[in-house]
PQR file with spaces between the fields and no chain letter, atoms N, CA, C, O and H, PARSE charges and radii, in Angstrom:
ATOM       1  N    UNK     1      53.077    5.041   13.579 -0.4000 1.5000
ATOM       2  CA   UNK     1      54.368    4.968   12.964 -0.0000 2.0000
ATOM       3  C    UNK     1      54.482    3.631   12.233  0.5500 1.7000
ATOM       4  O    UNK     1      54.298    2.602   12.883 -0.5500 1.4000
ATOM       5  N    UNK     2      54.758    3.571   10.993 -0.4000 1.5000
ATOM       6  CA   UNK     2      55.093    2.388   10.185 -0.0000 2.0000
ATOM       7  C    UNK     2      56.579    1.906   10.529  0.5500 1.7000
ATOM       8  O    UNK     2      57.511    2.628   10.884 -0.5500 1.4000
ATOM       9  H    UNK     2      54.907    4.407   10.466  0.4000 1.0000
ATOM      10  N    UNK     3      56.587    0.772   10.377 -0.4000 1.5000
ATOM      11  CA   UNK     3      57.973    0.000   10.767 -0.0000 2.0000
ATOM      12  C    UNK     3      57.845   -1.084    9.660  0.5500 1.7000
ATOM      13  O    UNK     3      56.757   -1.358    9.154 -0.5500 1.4000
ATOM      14  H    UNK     3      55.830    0.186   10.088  0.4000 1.0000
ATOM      15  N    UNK     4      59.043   -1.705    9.300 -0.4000 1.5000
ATOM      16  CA   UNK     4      59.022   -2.989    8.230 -0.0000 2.0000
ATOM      17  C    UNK     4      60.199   -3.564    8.568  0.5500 1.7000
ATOM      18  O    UNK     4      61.242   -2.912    8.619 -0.5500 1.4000
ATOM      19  H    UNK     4      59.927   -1.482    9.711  0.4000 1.0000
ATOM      20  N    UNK     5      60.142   -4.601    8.779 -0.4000 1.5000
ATOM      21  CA   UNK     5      60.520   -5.834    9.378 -0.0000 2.0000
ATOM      22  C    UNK     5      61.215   -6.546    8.580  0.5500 1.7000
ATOM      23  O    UNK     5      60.490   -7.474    8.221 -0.5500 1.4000
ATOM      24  H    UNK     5      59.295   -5.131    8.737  0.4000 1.0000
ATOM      25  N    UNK     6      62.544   -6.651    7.952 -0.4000 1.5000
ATOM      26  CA   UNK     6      63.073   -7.450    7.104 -0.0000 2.0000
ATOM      27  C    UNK     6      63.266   -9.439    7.889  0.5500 1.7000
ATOM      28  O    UNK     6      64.382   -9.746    8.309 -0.5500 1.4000
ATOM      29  H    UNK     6      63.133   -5.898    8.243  0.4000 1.0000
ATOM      30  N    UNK     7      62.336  -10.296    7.948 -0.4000 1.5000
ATOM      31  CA   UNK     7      62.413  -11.245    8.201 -0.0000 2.0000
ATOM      32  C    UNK     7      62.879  -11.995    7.857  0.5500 1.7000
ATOM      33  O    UNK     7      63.089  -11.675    6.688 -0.5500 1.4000
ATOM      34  H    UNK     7      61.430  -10.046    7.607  0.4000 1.0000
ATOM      35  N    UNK     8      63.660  -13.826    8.155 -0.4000 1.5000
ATOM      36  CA   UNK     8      64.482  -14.146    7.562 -0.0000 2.0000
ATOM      37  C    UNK     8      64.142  -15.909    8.070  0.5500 1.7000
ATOM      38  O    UNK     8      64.098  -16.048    9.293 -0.5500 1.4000
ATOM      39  H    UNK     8      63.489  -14.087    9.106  0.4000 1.0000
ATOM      40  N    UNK     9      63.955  -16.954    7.394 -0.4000 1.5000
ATOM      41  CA   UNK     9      62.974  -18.394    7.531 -0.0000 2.0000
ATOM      42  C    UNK     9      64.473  -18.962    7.324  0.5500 1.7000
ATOM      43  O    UNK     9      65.311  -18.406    6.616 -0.5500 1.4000
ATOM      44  H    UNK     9      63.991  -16.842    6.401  0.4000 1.0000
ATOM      45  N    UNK    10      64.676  -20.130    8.036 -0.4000 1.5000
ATOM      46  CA   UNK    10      65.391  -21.314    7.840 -0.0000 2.0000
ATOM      47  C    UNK    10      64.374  -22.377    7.515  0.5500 1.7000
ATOM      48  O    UNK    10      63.356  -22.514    8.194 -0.5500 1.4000
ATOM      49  H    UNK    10      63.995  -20.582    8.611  0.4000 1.0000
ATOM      50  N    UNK    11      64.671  -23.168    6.417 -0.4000 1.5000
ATOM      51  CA   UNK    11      63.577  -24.334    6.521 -0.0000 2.0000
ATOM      52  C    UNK    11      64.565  -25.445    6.416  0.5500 1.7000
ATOM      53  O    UNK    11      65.565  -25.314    5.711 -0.5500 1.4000
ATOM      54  H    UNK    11      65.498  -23.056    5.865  0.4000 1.0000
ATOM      55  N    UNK    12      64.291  -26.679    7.181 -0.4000 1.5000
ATOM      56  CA   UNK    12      64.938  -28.070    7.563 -0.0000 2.0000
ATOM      57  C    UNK    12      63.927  -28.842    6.974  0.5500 1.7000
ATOM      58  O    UNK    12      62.808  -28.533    6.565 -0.5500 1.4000
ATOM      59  H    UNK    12      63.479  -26.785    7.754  0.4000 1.0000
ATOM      60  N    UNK    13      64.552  -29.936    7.009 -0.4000 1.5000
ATOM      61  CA   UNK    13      63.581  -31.125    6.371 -0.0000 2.0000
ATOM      62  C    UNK    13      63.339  -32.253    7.427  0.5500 1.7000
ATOM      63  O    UNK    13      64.152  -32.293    8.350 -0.5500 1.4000
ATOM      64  H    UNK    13      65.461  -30.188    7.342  0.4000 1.0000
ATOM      65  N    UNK    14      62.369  -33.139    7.416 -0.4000 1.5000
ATOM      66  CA   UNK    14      61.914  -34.106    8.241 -0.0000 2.0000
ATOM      67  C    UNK    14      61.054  -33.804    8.334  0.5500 1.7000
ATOM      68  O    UNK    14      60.429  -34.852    8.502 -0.5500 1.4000
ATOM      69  H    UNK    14      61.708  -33.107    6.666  0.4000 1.0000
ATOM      70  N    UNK    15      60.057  -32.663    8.379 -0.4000 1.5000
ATOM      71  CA   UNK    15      58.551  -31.991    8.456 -0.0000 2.0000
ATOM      72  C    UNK    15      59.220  -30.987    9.970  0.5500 1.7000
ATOM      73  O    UNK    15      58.710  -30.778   11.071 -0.5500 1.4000
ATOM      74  H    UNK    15      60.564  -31.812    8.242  0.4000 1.0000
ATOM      75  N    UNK    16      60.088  -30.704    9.578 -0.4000 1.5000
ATOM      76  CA   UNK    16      60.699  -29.587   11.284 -0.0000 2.0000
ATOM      77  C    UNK    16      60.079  -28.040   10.393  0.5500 1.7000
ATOM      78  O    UNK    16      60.268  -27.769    9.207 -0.5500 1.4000
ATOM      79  H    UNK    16      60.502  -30.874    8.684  0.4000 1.0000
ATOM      80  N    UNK    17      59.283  -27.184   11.470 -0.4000 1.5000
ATOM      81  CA   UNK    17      58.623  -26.112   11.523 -0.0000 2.0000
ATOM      82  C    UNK    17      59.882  -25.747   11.261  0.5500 1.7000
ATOM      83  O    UNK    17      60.856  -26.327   11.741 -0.5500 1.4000
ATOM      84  H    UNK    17      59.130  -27.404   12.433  0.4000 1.0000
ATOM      85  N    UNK    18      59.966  -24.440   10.226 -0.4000 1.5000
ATOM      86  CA   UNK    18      60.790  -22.904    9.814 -0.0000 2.0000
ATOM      87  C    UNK    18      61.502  -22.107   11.080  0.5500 1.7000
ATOM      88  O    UNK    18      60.750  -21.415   11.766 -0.5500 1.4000
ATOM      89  H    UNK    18      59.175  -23.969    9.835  0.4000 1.0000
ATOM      90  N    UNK    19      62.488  -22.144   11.328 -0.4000 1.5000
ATOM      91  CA   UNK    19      62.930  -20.893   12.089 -0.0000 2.0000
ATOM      92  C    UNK    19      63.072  -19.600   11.376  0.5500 1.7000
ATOM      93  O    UNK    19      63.854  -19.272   10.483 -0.5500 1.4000
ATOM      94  H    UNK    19      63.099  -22.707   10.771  0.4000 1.0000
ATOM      95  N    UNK    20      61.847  -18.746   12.163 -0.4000 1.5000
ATOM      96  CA   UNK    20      61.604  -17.148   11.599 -0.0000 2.0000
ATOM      97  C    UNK    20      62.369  -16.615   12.887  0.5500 1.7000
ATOM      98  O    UNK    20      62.556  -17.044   14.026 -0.5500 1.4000
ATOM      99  H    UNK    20      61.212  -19.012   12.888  0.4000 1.0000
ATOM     100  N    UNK    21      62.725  -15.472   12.167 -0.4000 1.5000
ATOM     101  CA   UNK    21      63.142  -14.404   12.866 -0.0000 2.0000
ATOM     102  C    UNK    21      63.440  -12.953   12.121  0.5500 1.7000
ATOM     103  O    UNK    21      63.858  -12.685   10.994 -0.5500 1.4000
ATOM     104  H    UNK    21      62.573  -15.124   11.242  0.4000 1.0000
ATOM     105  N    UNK    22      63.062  -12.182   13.185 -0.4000 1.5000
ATOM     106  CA   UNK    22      63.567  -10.708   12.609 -0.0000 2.0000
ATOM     107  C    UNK    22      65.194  -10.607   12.115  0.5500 1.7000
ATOM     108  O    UNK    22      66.049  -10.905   12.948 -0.5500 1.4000
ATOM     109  H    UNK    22      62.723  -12.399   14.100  0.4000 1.0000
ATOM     110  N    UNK    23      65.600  -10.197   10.790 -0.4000 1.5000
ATOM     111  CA   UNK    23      66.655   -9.666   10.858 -0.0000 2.0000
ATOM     112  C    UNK    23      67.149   -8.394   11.197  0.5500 1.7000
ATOM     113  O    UNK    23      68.280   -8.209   11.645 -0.5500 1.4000
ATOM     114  H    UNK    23      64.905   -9.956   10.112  0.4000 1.0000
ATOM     115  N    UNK    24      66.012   -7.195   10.913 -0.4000 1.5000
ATOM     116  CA   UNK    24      66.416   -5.975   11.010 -0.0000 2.0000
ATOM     117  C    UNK    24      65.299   -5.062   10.761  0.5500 1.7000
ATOM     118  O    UNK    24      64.314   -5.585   10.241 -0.5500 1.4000
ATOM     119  H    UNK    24      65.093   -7.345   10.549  0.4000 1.0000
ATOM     120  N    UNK    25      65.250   -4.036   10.974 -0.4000 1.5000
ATOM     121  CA   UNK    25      64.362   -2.849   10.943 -0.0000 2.0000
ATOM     122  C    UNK    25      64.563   -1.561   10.289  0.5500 1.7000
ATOM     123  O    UNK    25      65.266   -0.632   10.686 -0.5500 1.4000
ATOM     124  H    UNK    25      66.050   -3.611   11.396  0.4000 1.0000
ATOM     125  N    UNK    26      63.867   -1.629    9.255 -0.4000 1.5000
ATOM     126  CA   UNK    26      63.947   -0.202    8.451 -0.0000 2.0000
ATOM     127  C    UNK    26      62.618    0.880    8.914  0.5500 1.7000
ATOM     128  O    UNK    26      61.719    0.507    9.667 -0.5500 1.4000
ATOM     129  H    UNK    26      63.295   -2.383    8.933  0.4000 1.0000
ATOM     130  N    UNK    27      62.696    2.369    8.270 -0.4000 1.5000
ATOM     131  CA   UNK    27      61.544    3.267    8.296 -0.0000 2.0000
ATOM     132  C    UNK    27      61.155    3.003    6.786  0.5500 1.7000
ATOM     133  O    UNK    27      59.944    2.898    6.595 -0.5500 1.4000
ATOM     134  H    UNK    27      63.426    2.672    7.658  0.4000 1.0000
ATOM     135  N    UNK    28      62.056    2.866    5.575 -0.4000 1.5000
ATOM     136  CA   UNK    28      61.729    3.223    4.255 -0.0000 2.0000
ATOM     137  C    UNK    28      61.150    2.144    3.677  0.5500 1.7000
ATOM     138  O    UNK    28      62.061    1.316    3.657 -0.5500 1.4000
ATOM     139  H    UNK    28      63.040    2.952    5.731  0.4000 1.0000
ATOM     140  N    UNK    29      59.889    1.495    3.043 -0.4000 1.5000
ATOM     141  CA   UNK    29      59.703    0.096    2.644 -0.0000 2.0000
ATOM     142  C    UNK    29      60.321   -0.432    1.415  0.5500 1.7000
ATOM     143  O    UNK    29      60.419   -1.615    1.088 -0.5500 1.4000
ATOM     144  H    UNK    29      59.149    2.168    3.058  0.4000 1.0000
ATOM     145  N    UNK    30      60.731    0.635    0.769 -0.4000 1.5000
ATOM     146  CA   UNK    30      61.280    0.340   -0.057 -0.0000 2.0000
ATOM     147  C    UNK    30      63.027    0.043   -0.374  0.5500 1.7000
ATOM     148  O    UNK    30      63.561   -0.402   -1.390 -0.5500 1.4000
ATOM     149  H    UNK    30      60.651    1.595    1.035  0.4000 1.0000
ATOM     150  N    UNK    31      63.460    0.360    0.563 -0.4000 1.5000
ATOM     151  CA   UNK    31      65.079    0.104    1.030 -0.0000 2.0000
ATOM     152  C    UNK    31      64.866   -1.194    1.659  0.5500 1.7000
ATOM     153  O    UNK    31      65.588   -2.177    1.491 -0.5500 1.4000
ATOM     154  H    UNK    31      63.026    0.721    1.388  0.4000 1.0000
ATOM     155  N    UNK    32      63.795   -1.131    2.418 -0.4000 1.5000
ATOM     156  CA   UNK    32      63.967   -2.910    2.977 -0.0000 2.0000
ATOM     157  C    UNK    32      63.889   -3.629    2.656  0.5500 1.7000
ATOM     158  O    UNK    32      64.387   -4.643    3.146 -0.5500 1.4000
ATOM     159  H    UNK    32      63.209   -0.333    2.554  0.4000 1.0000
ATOM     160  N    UNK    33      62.908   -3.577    1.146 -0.4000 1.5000
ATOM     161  CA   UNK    33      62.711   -4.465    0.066 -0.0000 2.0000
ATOM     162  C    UNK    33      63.791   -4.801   -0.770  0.5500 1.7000
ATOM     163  O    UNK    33      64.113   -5.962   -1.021 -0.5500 1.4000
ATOM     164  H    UNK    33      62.504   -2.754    0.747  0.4000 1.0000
ATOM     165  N    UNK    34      64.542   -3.460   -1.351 -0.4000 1.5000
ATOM     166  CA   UNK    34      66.172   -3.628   -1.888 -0.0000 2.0000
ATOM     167  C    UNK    34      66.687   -4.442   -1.067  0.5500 1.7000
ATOM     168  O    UNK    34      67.094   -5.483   -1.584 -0.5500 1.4000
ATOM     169  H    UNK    34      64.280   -2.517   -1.147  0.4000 1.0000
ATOM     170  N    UNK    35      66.898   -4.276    0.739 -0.4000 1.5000
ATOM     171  CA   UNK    35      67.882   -5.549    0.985 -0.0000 2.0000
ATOM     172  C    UNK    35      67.807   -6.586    1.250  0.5500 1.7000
ATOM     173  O    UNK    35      68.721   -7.408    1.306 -0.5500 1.4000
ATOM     174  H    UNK    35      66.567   -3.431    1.159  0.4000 1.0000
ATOM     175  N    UNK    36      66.122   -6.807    1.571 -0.4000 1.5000
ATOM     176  CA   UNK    36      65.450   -8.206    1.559 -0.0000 2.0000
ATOM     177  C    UNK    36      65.761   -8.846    0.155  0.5500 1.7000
ATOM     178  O    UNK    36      65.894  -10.070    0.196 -0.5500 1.4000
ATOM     179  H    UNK    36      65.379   -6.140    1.525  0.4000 1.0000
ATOM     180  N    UNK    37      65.894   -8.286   -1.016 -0.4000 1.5000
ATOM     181  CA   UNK    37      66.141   -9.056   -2.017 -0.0000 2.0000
ATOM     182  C    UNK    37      68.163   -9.519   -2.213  0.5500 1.7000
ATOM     183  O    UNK    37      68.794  -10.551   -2.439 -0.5500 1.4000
ATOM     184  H    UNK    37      65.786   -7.293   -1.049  0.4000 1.0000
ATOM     185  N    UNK    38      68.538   -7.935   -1.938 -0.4000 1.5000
ATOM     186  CA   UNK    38      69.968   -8.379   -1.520 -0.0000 2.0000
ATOM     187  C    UNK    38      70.729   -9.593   -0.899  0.5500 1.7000
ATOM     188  O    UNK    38      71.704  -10.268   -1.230 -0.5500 1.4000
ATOM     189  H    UNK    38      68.026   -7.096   -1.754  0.4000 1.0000
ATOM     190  N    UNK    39      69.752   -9.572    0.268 -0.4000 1.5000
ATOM     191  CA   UNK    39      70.191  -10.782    1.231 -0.0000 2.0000
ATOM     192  C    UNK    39      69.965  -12.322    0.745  0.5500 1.7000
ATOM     193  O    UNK    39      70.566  -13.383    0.911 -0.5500 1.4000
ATOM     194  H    UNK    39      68.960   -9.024    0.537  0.4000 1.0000
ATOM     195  N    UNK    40      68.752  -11.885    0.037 -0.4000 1.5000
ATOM     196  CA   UNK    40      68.291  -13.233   -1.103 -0.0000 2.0000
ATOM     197  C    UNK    40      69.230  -13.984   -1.983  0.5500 1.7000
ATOM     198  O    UNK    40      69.283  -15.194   -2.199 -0.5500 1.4000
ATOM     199  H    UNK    40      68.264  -11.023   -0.098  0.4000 1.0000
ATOM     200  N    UNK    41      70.195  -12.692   -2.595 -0.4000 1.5000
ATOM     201  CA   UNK    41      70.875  -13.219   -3.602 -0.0000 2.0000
ATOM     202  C    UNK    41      72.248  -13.707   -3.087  0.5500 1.7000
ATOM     203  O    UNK    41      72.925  -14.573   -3.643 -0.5500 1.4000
ATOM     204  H    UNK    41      70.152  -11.709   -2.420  0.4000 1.0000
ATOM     205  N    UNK    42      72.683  -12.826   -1.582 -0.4000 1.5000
ATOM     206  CA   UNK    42      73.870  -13.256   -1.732 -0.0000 2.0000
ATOM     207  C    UNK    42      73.933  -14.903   -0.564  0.5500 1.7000
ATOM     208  O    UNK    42      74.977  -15.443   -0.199 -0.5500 1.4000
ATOM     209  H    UNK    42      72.133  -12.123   -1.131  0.4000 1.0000
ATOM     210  N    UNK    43      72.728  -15.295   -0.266 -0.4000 1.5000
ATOM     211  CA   UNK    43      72.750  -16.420    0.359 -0.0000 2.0000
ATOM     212  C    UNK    43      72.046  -17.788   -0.649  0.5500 1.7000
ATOM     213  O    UNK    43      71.743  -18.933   -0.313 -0.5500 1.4000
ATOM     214  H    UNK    43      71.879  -14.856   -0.562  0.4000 1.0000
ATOM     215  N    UNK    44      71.960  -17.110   -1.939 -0.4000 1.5000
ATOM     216  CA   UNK    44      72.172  -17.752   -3.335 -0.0000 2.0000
ATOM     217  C    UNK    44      73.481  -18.239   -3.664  0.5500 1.7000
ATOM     218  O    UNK    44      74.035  -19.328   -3.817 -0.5500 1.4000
ATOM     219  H    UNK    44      72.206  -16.180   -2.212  0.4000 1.0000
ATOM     220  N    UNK    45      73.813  -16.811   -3.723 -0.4000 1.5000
ATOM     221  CA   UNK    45      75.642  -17.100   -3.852 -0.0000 2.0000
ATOM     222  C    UNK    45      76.364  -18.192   -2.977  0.5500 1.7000
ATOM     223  O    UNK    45      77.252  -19.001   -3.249 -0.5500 1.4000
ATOM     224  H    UNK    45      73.363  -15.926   -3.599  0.4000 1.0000
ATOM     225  N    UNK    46      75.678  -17.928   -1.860 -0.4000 1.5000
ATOM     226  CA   UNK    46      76.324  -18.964   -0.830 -0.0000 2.0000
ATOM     227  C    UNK    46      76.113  -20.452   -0.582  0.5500 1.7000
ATOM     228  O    UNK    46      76.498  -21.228    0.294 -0.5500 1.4000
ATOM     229  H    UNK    46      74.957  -17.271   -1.640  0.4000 1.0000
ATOM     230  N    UNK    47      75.315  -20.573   -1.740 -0.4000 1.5000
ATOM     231  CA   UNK    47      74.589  -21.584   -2.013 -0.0000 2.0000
ATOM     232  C    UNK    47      73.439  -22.285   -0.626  0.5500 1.7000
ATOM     233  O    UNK    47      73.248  -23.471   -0.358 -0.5500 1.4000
ATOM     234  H    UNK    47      75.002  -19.943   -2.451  0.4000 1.0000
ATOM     235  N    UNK    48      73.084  -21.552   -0.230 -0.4000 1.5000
ATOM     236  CA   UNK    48      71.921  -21.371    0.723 -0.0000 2.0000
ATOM     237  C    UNK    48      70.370  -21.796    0.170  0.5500 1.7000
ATOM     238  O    UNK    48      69.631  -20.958   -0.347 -0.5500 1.4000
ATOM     239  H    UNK    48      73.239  -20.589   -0.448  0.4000 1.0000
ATOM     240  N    UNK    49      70.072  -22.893    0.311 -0.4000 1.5000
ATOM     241  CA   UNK    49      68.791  -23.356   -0.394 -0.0000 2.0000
ATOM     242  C    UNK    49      67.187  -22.917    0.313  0.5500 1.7000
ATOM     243  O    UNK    49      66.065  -22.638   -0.111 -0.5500 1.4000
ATOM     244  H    UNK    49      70.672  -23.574    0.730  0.4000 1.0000
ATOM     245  N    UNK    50      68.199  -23.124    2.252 -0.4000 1.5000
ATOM     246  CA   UNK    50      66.855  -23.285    3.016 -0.0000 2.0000
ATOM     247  C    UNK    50      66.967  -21.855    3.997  0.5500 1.7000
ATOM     248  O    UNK    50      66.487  -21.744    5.125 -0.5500 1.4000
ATOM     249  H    UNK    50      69.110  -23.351    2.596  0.4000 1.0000
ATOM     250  N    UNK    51      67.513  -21.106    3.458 -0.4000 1.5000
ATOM     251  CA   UNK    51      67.441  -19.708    4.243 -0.0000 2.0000
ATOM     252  C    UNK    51      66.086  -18.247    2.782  0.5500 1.7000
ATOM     253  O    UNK    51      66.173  -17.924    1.597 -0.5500 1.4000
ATOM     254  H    UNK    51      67.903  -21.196    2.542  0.4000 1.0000
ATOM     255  N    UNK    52      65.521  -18.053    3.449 -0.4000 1.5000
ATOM     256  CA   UNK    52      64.667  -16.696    2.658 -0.0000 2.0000
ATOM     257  C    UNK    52      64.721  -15.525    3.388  0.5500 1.7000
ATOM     258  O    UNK    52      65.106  -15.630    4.553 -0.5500 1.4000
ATOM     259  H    UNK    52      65.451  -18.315    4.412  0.4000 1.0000
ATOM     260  N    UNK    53      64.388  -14.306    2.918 -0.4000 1.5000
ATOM     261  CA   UNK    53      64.175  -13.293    3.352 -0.0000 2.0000
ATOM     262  C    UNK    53      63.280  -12.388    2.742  0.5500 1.7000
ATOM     263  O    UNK    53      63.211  -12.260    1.519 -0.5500 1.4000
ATOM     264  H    UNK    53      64.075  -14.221    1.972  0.4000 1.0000
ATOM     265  N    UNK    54      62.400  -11.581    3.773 -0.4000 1.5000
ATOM     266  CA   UNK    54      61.332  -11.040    3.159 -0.0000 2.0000
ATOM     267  C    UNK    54      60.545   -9.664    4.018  0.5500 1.7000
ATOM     268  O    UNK    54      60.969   -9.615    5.173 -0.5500 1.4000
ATOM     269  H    UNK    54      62.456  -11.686    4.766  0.4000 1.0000
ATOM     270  N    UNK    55      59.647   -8.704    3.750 -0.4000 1.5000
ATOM     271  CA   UNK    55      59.541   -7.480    4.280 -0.0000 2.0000
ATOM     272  C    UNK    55      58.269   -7.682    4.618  0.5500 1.7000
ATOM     273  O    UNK    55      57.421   -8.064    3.812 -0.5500 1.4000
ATOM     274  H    UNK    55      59.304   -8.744    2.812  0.4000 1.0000
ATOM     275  N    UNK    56      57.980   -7.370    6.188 -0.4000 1.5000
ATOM     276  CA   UNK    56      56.341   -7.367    6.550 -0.0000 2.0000
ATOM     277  C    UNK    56      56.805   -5.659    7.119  0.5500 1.7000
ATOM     278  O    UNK    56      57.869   -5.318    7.636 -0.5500 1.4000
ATOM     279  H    UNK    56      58.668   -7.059    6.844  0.4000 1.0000
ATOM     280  N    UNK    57      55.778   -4.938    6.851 -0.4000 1.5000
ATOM     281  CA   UNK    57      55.065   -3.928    7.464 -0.0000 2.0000
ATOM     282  C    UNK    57      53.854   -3.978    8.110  0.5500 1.7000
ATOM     283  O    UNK    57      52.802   -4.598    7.952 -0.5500 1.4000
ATOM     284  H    UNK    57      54.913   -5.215    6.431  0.4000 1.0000
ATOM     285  N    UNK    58      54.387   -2.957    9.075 -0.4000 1.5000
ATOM     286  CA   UNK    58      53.289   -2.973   10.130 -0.0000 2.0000
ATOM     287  C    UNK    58      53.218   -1.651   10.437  0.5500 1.7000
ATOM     288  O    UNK    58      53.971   -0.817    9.935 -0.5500 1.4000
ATOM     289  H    UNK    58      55.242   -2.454    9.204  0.4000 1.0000
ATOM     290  N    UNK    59      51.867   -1.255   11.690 -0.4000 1.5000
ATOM     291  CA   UNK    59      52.009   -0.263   12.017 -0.0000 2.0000
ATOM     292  C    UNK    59      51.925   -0.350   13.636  0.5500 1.7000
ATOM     293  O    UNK    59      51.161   -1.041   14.311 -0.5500 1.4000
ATOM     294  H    UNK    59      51.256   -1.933   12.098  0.4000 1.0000
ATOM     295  N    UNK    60      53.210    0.802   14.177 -0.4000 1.5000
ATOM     296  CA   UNK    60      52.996    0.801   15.817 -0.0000 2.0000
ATOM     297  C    UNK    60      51.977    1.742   15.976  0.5500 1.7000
ATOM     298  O    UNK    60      51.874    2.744   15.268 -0.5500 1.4000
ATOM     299  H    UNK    60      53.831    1.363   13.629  0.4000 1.0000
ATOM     300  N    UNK    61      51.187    1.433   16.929 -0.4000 1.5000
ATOM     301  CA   UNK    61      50.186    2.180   17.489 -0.0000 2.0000
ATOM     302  C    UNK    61      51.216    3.376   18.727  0.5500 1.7000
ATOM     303  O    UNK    61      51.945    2.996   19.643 -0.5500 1.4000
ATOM     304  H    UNK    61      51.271    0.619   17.504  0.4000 1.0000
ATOM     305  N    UNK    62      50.907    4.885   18.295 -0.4000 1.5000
ATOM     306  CA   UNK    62      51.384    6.095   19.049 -0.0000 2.0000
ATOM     307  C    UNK    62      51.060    5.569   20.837  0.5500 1.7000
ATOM     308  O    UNK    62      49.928    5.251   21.201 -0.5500 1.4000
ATOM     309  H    UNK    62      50.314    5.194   17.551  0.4000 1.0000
ATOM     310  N    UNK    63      52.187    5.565   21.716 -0.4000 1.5000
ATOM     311  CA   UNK    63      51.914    5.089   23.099 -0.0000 2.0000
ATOM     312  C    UNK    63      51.363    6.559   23.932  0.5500 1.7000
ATOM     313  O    UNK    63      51.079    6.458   25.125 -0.5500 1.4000
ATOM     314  H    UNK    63      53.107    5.824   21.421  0.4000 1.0000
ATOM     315  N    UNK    64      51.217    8.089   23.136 -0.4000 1.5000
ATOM     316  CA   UNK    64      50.880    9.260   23.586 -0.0000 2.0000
ATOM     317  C    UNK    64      49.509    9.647   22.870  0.5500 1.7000
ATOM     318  O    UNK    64      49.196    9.909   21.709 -0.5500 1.4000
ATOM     319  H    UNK    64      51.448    8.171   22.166  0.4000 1.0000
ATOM     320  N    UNK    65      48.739    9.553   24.256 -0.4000 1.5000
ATOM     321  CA   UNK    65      47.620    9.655   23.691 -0.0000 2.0000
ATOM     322  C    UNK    65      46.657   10.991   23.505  0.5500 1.7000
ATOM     323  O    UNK    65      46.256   11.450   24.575 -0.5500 1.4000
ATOM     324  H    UNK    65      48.993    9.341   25.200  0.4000 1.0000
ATOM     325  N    UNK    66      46.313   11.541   22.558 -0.4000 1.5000
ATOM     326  CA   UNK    66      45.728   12.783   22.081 -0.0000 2.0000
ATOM     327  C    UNK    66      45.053   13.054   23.673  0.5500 1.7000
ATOM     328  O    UNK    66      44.755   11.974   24.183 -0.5500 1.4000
ATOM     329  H    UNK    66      46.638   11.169   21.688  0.4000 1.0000
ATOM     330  N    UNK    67      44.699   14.421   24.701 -0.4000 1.5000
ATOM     331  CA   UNK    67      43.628   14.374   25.208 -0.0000 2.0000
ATOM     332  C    UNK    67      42.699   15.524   24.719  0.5500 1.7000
ATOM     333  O    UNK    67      43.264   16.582   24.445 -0.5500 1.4000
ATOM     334  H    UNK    67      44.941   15.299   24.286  0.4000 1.0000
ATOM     335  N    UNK    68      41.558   15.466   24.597 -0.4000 1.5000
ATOM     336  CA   UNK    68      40.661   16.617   24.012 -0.0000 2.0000
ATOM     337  C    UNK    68      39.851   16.864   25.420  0.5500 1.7000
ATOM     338  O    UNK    68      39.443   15.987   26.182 -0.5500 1.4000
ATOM     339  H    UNK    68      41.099   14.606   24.820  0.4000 1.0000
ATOM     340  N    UNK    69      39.731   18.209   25.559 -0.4000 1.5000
ATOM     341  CA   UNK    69      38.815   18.625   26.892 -0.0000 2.0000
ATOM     342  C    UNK    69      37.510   18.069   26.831  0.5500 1.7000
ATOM     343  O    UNK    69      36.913   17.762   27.864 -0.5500 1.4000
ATOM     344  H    UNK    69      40.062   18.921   24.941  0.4000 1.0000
ATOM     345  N    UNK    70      36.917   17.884   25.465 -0.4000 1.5000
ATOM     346  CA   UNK    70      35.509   17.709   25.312 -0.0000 2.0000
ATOM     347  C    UNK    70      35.625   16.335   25.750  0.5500 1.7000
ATOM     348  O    UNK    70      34.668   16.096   26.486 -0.5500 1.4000
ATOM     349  H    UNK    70      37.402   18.133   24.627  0.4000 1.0000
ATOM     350  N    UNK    71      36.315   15.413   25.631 -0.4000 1.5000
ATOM     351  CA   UNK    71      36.140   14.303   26.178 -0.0000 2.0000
ATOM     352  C    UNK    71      36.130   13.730   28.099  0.5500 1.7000
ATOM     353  O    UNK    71      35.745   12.709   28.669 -0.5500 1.4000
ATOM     354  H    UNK    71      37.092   15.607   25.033  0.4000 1.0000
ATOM     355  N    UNK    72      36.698   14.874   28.503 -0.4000 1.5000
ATOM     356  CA   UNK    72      36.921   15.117   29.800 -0.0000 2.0000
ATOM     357  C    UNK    72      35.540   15.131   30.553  0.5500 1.7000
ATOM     358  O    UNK    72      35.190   16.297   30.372 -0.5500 1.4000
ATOM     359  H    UNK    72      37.011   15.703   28.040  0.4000 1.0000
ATOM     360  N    UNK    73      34.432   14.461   31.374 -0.4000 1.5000
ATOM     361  CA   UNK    73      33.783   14.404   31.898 -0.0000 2.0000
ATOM     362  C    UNK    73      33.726   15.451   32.844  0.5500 1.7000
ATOM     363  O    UNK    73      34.727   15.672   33.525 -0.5500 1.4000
ATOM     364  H    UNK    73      34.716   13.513   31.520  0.4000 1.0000
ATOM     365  N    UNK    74      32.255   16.429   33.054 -0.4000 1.5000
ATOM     366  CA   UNK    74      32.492   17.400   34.626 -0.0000 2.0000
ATOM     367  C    UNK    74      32.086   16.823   35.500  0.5500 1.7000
ATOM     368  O    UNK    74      32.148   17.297   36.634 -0.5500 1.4000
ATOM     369  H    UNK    74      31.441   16.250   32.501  0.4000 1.0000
């Protein structure tokens, strides 16, 4: 099952590491991309310099696993 991850970076200054985090979870990659860019603009608007947002896909591995008899040892 594919999942995409709309993620979202704070960056600070002094040399302080990014706070990442998930914002939200779509099925469609392409809707997540529309609001990953959405979210972009309106924390533009907000005059937001050190906030981004952006779409990783991934895939979950099925937790039900196929069994085939032939694999079944006698």
């Amino acid at each position: 099952m594919q999942i995409n991850l709309i993620m979202k970076a704070t960056h600070y200054d002094h040399g302080i590491e990014p706070l990442i985090s998930k914002e939200m979870e779509m099925k469609d990659y392409s809707e997540a991309e529309d609001i990953a860019s959405k979210l972009n603009d309106i924390s533009k608007a907000k005059g937001e310099k050190r906030t981004e947002y952006w779409v990783v896909s991934t895939e979950i591995p099925s937790l039900i696993k196929k069994v085939d008899d032939d694999d079944i040892p006698f």
